[in-house]
C-alpha positions as CSV (number, residue, x, y, z in Angstrom):
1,X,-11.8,43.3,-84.7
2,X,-12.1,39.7,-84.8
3,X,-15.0,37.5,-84.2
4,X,-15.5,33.5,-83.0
5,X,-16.6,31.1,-85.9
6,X,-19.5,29.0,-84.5
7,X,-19.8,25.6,-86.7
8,X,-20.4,22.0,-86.7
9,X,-17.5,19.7,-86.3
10,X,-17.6,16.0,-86.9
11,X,-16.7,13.7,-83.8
12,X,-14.1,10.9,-83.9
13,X,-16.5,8.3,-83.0
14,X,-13.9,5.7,-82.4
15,X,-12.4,7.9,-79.8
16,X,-12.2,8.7,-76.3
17,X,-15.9,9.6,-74.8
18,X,-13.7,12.5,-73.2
19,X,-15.8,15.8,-73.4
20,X,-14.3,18.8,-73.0
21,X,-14.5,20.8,-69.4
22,X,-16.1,23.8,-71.2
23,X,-19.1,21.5,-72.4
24,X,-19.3,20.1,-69.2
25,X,-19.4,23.2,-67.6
26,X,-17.4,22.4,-65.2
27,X,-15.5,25.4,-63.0
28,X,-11.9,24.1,-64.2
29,X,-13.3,24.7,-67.9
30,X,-12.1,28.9,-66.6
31,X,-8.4,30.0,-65.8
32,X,-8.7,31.8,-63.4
33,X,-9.8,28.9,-61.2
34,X,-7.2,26.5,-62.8
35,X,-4.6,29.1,-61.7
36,X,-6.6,29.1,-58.0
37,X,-5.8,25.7,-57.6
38,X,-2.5,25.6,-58.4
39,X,-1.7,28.8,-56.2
40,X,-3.8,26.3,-52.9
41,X,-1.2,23.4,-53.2
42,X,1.9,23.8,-50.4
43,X,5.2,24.1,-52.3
44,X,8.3,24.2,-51.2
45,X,9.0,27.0,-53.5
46,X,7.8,29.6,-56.1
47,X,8.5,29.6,-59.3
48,X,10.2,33.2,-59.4
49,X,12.1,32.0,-56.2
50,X,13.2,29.5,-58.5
51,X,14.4,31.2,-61.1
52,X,15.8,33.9,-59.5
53,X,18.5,31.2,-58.0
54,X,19.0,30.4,-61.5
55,X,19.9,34.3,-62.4
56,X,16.8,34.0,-64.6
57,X,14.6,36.6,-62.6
58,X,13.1,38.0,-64.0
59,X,12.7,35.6,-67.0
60,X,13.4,37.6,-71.0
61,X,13.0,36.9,-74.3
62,X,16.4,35.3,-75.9
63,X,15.1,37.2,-79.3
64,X,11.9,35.8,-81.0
65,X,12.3,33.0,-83.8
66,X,9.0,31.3,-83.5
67,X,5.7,32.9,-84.2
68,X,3.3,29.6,-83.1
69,X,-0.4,30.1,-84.3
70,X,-3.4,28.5,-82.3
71,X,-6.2,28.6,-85.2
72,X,-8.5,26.9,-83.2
73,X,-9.9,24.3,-80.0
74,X,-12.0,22.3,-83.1
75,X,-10.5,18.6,-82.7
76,X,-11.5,15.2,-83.9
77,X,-10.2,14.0,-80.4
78,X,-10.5,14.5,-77.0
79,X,-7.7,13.3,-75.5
80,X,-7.9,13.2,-71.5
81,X,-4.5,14.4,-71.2
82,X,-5.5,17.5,-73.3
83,X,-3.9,21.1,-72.1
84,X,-6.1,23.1,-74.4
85,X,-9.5,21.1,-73.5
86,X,-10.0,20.9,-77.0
87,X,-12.4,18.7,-79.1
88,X,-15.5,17.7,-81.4
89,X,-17.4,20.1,-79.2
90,X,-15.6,23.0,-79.5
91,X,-16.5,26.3,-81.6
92,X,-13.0,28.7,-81.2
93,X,-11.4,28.9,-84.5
94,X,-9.3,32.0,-86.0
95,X,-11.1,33.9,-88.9
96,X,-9.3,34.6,-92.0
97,X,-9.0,38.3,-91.0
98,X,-6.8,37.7,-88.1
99,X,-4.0,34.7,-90.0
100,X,-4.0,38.0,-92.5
101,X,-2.6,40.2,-89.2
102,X,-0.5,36.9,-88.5
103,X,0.8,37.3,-92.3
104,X,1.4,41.1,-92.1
105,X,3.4,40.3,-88.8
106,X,5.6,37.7,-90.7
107,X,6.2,40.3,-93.9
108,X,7.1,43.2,-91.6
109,X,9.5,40.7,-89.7
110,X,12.2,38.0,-90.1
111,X,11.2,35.6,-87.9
112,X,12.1,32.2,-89.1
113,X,9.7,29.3,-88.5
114,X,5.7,29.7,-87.8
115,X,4.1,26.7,-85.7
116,X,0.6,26.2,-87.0
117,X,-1.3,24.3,-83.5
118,X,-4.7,23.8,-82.4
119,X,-7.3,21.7,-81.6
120,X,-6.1,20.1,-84.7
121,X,-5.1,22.8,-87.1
122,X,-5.8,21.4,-90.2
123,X,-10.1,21.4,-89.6
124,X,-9.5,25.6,-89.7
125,X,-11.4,25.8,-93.1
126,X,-8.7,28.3,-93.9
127,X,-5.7,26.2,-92.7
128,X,-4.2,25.3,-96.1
129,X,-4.8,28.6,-97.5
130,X,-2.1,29.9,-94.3
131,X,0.2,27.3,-95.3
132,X,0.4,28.7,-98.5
133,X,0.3,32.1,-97.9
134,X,3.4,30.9,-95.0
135,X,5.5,29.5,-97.6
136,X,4.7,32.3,-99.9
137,X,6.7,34.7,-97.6
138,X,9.7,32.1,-97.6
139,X,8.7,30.7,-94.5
140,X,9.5,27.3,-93.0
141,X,5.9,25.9,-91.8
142,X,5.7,23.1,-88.5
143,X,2.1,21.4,-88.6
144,X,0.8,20.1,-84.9
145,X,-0.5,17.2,-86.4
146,X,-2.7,14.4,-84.0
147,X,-2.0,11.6,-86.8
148,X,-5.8,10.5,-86.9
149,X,-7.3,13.4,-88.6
150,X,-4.9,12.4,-91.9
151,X,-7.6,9.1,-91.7
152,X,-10.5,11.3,-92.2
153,X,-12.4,11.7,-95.7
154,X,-12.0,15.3,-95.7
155,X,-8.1,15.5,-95.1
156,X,-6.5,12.3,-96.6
157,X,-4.7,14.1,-99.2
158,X,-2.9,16.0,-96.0
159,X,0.2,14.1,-96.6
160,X,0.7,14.7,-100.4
161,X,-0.8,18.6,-99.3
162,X,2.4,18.5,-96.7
163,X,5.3,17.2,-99.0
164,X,4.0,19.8,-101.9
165,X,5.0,22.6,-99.9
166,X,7.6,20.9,-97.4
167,X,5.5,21.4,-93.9
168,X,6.9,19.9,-91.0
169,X,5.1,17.7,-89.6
170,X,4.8,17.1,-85.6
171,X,2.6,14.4,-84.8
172,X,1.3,13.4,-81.4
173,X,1.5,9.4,-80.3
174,X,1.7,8.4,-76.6
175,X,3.3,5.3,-77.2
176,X,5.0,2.9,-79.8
177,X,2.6,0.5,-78.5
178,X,-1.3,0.2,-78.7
179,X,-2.4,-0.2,-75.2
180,X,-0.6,3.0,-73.9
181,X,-1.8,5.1,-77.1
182,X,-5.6,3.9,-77.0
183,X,-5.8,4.1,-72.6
184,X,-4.9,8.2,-73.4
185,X,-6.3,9.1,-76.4
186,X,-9.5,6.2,-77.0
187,X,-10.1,2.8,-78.9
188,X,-8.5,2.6,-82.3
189,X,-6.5,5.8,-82.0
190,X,-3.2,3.6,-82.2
191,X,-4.3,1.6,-85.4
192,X,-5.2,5.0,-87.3
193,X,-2.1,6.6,-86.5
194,X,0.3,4.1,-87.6
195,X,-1.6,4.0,-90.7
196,X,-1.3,7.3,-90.8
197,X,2.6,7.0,-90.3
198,X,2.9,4.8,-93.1
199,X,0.9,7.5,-95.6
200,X,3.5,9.6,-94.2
201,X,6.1,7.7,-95.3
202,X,4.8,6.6,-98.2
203,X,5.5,10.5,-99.4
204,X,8.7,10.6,-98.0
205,X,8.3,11.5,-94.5
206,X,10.5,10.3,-92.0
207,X,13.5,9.4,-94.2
208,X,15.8,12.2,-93.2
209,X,15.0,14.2,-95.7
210,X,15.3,18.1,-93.8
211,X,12.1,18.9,-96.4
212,X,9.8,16.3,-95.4
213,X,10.7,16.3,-91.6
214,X,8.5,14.1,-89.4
215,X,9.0,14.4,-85.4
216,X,6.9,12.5,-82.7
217,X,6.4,14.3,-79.8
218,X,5.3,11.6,-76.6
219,X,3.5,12.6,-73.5
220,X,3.9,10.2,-70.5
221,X,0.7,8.1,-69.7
222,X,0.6,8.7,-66.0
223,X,1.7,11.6,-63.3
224,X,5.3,11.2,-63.9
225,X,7.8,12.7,-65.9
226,X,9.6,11.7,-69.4
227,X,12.2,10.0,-69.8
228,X,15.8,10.3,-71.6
229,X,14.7,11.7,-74.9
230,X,18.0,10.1,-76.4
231,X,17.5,7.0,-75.2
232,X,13.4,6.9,-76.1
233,X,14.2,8.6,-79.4
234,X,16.4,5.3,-79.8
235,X,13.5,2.7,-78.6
236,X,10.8,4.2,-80.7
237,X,12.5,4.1,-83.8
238,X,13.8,0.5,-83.2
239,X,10.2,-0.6,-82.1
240,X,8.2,1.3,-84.8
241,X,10.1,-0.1,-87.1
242,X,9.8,-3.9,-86.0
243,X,6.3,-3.8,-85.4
244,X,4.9,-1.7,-88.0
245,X,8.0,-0.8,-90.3
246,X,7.4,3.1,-90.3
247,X,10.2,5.3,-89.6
248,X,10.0,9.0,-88.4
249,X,13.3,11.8,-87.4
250,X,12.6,12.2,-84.1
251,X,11.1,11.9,-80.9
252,X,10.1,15.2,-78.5
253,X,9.4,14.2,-74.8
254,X,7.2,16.4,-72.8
255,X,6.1,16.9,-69.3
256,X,2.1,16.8,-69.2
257,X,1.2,20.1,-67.9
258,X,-0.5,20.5,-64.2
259,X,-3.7,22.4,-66.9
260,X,-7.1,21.8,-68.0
261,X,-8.1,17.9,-68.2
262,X,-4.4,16.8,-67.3
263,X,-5.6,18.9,-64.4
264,X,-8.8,17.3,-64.0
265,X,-7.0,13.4,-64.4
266,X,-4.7,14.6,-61.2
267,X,-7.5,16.1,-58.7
268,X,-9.7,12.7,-59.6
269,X,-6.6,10.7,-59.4
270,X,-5.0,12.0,-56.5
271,X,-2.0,12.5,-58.2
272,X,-1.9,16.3,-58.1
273,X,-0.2,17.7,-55.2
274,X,2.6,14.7,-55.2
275,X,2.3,15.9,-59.2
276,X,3.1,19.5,-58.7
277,X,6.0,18.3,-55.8
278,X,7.6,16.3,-58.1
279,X,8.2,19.2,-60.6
280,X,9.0,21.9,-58.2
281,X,12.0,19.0,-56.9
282,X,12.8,18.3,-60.7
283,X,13.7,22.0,-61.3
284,X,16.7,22.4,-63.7
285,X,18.2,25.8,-64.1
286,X,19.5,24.3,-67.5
287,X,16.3,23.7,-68.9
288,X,14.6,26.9,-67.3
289,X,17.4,28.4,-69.6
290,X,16.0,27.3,-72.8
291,X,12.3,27.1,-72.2
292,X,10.1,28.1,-75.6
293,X,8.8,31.3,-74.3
294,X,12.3,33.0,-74.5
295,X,12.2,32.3,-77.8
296,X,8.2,32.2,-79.0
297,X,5.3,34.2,-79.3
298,X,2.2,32.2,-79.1
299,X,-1.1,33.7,-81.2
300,X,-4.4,32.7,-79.5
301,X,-7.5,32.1,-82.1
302,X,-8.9,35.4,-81.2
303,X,-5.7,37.2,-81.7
304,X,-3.9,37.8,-78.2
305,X,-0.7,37.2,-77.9
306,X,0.9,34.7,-75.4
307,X,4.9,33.9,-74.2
308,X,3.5,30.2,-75.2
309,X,0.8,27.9,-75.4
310,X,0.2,27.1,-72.0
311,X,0.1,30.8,-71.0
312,X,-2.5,31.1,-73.6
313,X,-5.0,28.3,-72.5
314,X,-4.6,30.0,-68.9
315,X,-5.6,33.7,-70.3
316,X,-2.1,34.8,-69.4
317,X,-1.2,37.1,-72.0
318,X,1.7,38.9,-72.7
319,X,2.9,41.8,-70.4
320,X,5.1,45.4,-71.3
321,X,4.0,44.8,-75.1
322,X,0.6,45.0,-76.8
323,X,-1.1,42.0,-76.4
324,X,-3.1,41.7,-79.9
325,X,-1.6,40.6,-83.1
326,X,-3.1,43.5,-84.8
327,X,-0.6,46.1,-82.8
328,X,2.3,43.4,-83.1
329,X,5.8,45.1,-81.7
330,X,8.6,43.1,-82.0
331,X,10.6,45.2,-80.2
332,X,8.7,45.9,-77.2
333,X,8.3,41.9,-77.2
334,X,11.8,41.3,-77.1
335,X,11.9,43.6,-73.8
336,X,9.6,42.3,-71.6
337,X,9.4,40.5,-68.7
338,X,7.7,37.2,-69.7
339,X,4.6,36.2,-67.5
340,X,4.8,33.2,-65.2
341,X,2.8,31.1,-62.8
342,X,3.2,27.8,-60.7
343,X,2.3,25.8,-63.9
344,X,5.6,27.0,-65.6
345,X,7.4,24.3,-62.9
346,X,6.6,22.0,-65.8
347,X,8.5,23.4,-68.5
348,X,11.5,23.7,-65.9
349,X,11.8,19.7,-64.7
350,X,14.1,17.1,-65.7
351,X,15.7,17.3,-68.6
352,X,12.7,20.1,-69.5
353,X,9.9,20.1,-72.0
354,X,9.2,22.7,-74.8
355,X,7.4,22.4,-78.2
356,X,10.6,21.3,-79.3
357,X,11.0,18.5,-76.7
358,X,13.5,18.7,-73.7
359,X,15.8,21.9,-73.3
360,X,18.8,20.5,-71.5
């Protein structure tokens, strides 16, 4: 049985003044009414509808070869745009007890690559204990990484910490340039994570080295979505480099997800039902083909198990399988009908948008 940790986290006072829904106590701050609001917009079509014309109906595992672990909502930010409405004022973080069922998973299994996510991962007092314990097994580790938290007292050795036991790291940055970055994520946010960058590199990060891979994964700043990841991926490097003469490996581009306080920014914006339109339009039987839940289990803080990350932050848990860690079945995973809504739309527009960047 596994408990929540209740603690203090320190704020990023040079952030965004972003609090999180739940603190605000606000009625988005609960699924089931995010989920209602989706399900009152007028679309043209379902999602199943959609897939179904695909001959992805109903939508199955392609065989599981990433176990991603949520270890917490605790974050040094609060970034508007944030799909887990995590931040300074949250208390969810995964006990030791339940990365151990994580780890017993991993030993009884071969699955390939664990993606360690939050909140920002790295305040779990127990986070660099799981890496180790990760790369113990023989593991390949991916940290979620939001760049300004490797600028805090506590976790400046992070980089050095990452190259010792070759983590991946997949750090979050709007934009290549400041005004973008600091509009989403608050004042100073940009300045911190290019300095951060550079520690990076400074370790060997970002030099095409396969053990010291560093990806940037961009959100769009607005109710639109990405663009050519090839060509972006091409931009960024050139721009990152002029400006500020940090390299990384590569750019992920993903579609803001119609969730939490992206949610919130399109009701107060009157952006959301043109939003949800535009994905429902944008729908890509290519991408719906290689979305991350075909391939991912997702491990919410308290245990439950997701088909991803968004399905976790809107209590969607897995279906046909146990749905806790500690009664893991691979097999029964691999045979289930994965659980979708309206907000899965987002995963299937464009070019597409995983943890990974676009699918097609």
């Amino acid at each position: 049985m596994t408990d929540p940790v209740a603690r203090s986290a320190p704020g990023d006072k040079a952030g965004p003044a972003t609090r999180s829904l739940r603190a605000r106590r606000l009625p988005l701050a609960e699924a089931p009414n995010q989920l209602a609001t989706l399900q009152a917009l007028p679309l043209a079509r379902e999602v199943e509808d959609a897939l179904a014309g695909a001959g992805l109906w109903p939508l199955t595992p392609s065989g599981i070869e990433v176990l991603q672990i949520n270890v917490g909502k605790v974050c040094n930010q609060a970034c508007r745009h944030c799909h887990v409405d995590a931040g300074p004022d949250r208390r969810e973080e995964m006990t030791r007890e339940t990365m151990e069922r994580c780890l017993e998973v991993l030993a009884a299994t071969s699955i390939p690559l664990v993606d360690i996510t939050g909140g920002a991962p790295e305040m779990n007092p127990s986070f660099r204990w799981l890496v180790e314990q990760i790369r113990g097994l023989g593991r390949r580790v991916m940290d979620r990484c939001n760049l300004t938290i490797l600028e805090t007292p506590s976790h400046r050795d992070l980089p050095e910490f990452f190259a010792a036991h070759e983590v991946e790291v997949v750090a979050s940055l709007p934009h290549y340039a400041r005004l973008s970055t600091d509009r989403q994520r608050g004042d100073g946010v940009y300045e911190r994570s290019i300095r951060a960058l550079g520690r990076l590199n400074a370790v060997g990060y970002g030099q095409g080295d396969p053990r010291r891979r560093l990806a940037l994964v961009t959100n769009p700043v607005g109710a639109f979505l990405p663009g050519d990841q090839v060509a972006l991926e091409r931009e960024w490097k050139r721009e990152l480099e002029r400006r500020h003469d940090v390299s990384f490996d590569a750019l992920y581009c993903m579609t803001n997800m119609p969730i939490s306080r992206y949610l919130e920014w399109l009701i107060e914006s009157g952006n959301l039902e043109a939003y949800l339109a535009e994905l429902v339009a944008s729908f890509n039987p290519s991408a719906a083909a290689g979305v991350m839940c075909r391939s991912t289990i997702s491990v919410g803080w308290d245990g439950t198990l997701y088909g991803c990350d968004f399905n976790q932050m809107l209590e969607l848990p897995v279906r046909g399988a146990p749905a806790h860690v500690r009664d893991f079945d691979l097999a029964a995973l691999e045979r289930r009908a994965i659980a979708v809504d309206r907000h899965c739309f987002g995963c299937t527009a464009g070019a597409g948008s995983s943890c990974g960047g676009s699918t097609a």
